[in-house]
NUGU-607297 format. One record per residue: residue number from 1; x, y, z of N, C-alpha, C, O, CB in turn; residue in one letter. Coordinates in Angstrom, 2 decimals. Glycine has a CB too. Example, Ala and Ser with C-alpha at 12.3 -4.5 7.8 and 13.67 -1.06 7.14 Angstrom:
2
[1, [13.19, -5.69, 7.80], [12.30, -4.50, 7.80], [13.20, -3.30, 7.80], [14.24, -3.32, 8.46], [11.31, -4.47, 9.05], "A"]
[2, [12.85, -2.25, 7.08], [13.67, -1.06, 7.14], [12.90, 0.03, 7.87], [13.41, 1.14, 8.04], [14.08, -0.60, 5.72], "S"]
END
This chain:
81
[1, [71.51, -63.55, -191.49], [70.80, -62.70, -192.41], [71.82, -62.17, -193.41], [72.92, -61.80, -193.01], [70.06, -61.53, -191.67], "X"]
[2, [71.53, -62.14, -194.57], [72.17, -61.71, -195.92], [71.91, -60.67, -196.64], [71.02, -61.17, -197.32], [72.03, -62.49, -196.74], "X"]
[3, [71.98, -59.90, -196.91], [71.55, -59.04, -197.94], [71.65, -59.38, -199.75], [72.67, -59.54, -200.42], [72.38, -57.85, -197.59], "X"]
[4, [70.81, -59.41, -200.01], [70.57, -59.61, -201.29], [69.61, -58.83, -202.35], [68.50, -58.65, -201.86], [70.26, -60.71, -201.22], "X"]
[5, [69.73, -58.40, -203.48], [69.09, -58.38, -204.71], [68.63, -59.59, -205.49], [67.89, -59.32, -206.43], [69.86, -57.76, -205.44], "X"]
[6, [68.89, -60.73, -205.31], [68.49, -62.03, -206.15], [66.55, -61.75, -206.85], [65.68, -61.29, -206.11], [68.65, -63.71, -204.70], "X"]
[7, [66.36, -62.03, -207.87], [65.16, -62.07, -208.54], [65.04, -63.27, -208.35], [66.06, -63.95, -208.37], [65.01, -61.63, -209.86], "X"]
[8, [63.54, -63.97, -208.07], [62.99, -65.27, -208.03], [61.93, -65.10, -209.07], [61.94, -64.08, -209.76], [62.46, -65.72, -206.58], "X"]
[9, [60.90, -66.14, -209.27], [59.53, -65.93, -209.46], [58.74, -66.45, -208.83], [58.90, -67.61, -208.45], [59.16, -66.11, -210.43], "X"]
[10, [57.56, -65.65, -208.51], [56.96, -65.86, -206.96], [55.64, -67.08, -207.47], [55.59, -67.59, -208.59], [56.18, -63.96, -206.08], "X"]
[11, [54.84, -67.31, -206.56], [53.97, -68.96, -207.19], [53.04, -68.27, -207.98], [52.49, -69.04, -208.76], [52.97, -70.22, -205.88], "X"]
[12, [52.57, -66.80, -208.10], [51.79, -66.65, -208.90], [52.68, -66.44, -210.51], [52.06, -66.03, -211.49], [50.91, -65.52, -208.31], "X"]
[13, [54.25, -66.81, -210.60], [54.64, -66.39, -211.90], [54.93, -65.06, -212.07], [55.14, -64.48, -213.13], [53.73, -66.68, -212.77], "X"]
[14, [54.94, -64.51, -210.74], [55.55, -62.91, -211.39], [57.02, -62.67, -210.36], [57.16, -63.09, -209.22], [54.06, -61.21, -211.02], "X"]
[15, [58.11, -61.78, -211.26], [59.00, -61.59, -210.71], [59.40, -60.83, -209.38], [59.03, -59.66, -209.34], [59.38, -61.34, -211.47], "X"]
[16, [60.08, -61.31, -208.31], [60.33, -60.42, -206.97], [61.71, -60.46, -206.75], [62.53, -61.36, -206.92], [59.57, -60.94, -205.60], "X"]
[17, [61.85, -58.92, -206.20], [63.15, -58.92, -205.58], [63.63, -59.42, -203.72], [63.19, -58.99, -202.65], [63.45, -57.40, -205.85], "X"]
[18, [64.34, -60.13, -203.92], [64.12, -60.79, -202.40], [65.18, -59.44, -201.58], [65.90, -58.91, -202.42], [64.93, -62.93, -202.22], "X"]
[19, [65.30, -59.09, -200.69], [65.60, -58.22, -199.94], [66.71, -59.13, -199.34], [67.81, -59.20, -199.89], [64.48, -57.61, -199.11], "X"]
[20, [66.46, -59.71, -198.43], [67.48, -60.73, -197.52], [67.31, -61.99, -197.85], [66.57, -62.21, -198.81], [67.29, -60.73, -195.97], "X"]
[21, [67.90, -63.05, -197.21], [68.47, -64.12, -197.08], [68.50, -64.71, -195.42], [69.49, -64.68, -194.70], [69.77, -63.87, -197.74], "X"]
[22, [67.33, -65.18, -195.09], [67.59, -65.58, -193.69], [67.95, -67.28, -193.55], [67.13, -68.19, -193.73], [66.20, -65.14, -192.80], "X"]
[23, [69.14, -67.41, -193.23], [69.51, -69.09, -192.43], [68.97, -69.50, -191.45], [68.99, -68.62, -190.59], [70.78, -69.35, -191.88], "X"]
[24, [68.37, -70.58, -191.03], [68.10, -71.15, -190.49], [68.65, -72.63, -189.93], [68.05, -73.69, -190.11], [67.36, -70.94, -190.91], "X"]
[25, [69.29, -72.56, -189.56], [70.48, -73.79, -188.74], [69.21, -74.93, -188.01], [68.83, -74.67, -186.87], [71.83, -72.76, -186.97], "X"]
[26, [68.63, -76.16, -188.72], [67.78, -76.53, -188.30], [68.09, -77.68, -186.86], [67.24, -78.40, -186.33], [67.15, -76.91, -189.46], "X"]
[27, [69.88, -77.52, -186.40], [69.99, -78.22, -185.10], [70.38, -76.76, -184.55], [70.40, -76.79, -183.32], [71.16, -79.67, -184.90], "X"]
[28, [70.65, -75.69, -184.99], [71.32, -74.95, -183.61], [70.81, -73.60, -183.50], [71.31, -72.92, -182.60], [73.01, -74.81, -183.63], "X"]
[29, [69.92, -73.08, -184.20], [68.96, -72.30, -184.53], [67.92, -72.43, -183.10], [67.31, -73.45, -182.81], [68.35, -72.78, -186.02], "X"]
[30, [67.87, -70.81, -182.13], [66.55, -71.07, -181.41], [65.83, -70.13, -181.54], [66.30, -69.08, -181.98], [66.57, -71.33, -180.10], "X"]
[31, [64.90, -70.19, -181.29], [63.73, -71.27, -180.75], [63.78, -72.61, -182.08], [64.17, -72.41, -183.23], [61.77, -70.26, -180.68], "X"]
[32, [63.38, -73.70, -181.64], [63.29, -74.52, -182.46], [61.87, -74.42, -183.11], [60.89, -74.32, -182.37], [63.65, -75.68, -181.91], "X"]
[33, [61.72, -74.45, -184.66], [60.56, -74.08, -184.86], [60.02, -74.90, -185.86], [61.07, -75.20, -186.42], [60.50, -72.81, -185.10], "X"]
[34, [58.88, -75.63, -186.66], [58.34, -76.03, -187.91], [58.38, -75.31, -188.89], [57.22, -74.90, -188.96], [57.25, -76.31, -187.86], "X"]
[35, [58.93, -74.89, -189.69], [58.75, -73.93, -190.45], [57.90, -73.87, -191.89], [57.49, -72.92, -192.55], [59.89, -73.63, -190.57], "X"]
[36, [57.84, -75.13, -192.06], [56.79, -75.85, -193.12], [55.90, -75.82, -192.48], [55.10, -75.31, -193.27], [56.93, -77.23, -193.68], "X"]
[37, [55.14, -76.05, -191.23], [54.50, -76.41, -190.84], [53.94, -74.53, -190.89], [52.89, -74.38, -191.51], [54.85, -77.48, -189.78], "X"]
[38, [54.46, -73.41, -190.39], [54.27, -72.34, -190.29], [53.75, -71.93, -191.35], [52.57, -71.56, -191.39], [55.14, -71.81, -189.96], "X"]
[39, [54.57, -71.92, -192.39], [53.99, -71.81, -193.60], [52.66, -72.54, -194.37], [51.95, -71.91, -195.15], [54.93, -72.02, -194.20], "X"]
[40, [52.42, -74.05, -194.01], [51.36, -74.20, -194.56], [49.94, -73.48, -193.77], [48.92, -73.33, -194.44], [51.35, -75.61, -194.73], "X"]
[41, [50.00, -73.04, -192.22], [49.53, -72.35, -191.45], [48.85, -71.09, -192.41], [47.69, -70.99, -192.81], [50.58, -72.08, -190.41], "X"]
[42, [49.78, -70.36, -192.58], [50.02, -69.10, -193.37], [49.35, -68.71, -194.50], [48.95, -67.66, -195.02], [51.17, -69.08, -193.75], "X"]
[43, [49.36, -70.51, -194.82], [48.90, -70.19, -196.72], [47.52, -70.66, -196.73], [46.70, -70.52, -197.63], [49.90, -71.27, -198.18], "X"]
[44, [47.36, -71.39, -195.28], [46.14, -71.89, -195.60], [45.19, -70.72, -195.11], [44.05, -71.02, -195.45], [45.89, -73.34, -194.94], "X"]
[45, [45.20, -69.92, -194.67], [44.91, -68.71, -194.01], [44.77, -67.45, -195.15], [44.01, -66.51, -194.96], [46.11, -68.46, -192.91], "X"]
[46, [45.48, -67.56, -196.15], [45.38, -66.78, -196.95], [46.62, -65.42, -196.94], [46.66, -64.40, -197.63], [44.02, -66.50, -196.75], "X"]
[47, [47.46, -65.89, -195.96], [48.31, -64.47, -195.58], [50.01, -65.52, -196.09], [50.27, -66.47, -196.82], [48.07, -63.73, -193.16], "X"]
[48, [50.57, -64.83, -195.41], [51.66, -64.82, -195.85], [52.67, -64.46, -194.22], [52.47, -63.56, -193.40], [51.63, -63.71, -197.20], "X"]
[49, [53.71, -65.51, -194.21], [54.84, -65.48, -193.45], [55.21, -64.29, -192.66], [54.93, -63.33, -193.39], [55.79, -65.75, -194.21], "X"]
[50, [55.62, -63.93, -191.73], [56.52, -62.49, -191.46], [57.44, -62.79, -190.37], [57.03, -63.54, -189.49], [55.58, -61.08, -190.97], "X"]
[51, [58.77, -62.26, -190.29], [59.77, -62.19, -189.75], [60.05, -61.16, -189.33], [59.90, -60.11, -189.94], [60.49, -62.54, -190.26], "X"]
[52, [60.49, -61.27, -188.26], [60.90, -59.67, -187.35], [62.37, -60.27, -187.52], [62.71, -61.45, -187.56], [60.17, -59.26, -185.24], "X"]
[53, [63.43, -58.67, -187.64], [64.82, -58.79, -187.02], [65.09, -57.64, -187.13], [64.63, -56.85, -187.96], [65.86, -59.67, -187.54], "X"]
[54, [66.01, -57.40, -186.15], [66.43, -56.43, -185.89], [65.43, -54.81, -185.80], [65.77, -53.71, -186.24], [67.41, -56.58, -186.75], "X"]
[55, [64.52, -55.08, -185.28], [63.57, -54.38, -185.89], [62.35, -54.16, -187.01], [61.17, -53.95, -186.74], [64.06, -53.93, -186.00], "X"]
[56, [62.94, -54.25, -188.36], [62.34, -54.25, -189.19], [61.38, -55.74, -189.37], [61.79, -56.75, -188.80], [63.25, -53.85, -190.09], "X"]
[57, [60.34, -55.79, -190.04], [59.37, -56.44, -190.59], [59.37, -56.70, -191.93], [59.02, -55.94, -192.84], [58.40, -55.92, -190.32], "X"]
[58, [59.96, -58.28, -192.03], [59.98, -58.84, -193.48], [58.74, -59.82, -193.45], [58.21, -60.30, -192.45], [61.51, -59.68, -193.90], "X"]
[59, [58.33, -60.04, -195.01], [57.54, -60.73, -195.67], [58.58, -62.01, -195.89], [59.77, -61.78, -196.07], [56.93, -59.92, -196.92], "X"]
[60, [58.12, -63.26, -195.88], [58.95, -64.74, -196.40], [58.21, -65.31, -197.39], [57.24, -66.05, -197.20], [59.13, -65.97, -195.24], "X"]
[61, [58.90, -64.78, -199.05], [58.72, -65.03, -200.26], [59.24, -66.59, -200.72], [58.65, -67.20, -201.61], [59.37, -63.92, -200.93], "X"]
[62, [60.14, -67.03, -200.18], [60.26, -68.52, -200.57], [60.81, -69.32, -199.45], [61.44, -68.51, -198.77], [61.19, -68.74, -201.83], "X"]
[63, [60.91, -70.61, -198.84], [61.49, -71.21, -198.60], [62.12, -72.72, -198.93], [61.47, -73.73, -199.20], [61.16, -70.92, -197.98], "X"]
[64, [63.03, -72.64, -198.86], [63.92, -73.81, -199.53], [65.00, -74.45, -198.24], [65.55, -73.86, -197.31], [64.98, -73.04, -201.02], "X"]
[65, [65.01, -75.41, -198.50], [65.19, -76.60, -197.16], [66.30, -77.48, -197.83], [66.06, -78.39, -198.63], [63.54, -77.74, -196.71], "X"]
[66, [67.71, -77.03, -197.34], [69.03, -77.42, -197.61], [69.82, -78.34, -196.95], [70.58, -78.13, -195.99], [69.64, -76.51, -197.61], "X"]
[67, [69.58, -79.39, -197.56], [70.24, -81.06, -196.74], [71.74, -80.83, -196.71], [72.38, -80.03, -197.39], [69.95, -82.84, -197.82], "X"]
[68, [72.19, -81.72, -195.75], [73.79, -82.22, -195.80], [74.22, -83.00, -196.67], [73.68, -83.24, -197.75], [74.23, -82.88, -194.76], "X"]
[69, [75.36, -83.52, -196.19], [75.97, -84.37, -197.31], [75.33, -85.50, -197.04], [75.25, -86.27, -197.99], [77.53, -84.55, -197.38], "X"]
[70, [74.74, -85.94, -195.80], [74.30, -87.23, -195.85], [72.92, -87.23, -196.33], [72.45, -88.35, -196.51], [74.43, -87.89, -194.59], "X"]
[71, [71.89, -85.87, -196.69], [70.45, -86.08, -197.07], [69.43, -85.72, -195.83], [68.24, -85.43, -195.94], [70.25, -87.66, -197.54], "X"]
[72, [70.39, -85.84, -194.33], [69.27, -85.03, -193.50], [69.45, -83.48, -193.91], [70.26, -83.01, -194.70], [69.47, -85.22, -191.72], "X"]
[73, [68.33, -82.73, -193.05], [67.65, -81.10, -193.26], [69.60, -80.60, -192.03], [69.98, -80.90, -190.90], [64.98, -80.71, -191.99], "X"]
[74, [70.27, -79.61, -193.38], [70.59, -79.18, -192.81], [70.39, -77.79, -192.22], [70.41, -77.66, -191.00], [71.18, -79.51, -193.11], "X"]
[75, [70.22, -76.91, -192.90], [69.55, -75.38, -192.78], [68.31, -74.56, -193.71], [68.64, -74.01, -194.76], [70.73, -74.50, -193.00], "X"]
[76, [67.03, -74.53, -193.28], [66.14, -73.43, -194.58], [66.78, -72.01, -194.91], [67.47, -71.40, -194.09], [64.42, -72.92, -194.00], "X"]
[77, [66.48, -71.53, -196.22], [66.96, -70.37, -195.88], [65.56, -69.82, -196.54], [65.01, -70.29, -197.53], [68.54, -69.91, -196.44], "X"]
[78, [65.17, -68.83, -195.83], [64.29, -68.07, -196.19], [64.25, -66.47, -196.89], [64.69, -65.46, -196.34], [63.79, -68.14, -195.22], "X"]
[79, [63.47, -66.57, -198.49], [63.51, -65.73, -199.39], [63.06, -64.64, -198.51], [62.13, -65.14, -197.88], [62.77, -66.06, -200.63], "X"]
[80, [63.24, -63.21, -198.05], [62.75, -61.73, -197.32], [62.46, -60.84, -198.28], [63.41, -60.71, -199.05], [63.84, -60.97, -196.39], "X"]
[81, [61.30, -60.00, -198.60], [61.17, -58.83, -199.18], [60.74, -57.99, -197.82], [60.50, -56.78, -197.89], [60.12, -58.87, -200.47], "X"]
END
């Protein structure tokens, strides 16, 4: 987890401030999880992602899925407000 200020723009086109930065290590990361798969869950539902840590309760504003050098999935990191 990261802390961040970074501005995105969210799918409706309006600007957000992302709060954190969560990694996701997609071999060493547990529980092993789908996370696309979670998300299309989510969206098809009409709601939206949430992450617990450390306590607090984040919202997951973007995710982006970061290959290695060879082109497999190496880690997502997920946008937090």
């Amino acid at each position: 987890m990261q802390n961040t200020n970074e501005v995105i723009k969210s799918t409706d086109n309006t600007e957000v401030v992302l709060r954190s930065i969560l990694f996701y290590d997609c071999r060493l990361s547990k529980p092993s999880i789908d996370i696309w798969g979670l998300e299309r869950v989510a969206n098809g539902v009409g709601a939206s992602m949430k992450v617990e840590y450390s306590g607090d309760v984040y919202t997951v504003e973007m995710v982006d899925l970061v290959p290695d050098d060879t082109g497999k999935p190496h880690h997502y990191e997920l946008g937090l407000v």
